[in-house]
N, C-alpha and C positions, 0 to 999 in steps of 0.2 A: 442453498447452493446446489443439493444434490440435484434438484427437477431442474434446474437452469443448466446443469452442463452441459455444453455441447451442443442446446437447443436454441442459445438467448445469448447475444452480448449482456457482459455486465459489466461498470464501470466502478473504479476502487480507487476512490485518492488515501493517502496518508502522508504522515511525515515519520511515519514508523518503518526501521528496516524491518524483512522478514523475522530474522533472530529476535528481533522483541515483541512479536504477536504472540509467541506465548504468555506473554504477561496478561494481554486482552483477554482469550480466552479459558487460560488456567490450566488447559489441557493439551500435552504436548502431543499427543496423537490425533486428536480432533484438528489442533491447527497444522499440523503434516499433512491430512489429507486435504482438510483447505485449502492450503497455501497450493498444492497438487495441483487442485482442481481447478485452479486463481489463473495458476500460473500456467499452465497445460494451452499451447494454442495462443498465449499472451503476448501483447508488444507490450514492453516496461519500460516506460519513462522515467528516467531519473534527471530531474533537473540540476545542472551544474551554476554556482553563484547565489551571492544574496538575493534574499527573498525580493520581489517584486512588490510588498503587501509594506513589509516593514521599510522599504525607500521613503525618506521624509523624516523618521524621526528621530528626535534627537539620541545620540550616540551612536545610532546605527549606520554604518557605512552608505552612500548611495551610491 
């Protein structure tokens, strides 16, 4: 991520909030400057409503 700042879009899906990439990485200072350098300059999408993927089956709302 460091050679990519600022030079390269880069594109990040998850279903993880920020607050729990430190569990990804294990290192809360590694993922602060991460998430920094993610999110520095970012449009962040947060999708509102049931998923689009899970419509259809059973129990799940559509």
């Amino acid at each position: 991520m460091a050679d990519r700042y600022e030079r390269s879009s880069t594109l990040v899906t998850t279903n993880l909030a920020f607050s729990e990439w430190v569990q990804v990485f294990g290192d809360e200072k590694l993922t602060t400057a991460l998430l920094d350098r993610l999110s520095h300059h970012a449009h962040i999408l947060t999708p509102k409503g049931a998923s689009y993927r899970t419509r259809g089956r059973s129990g799940k709302p559509s």
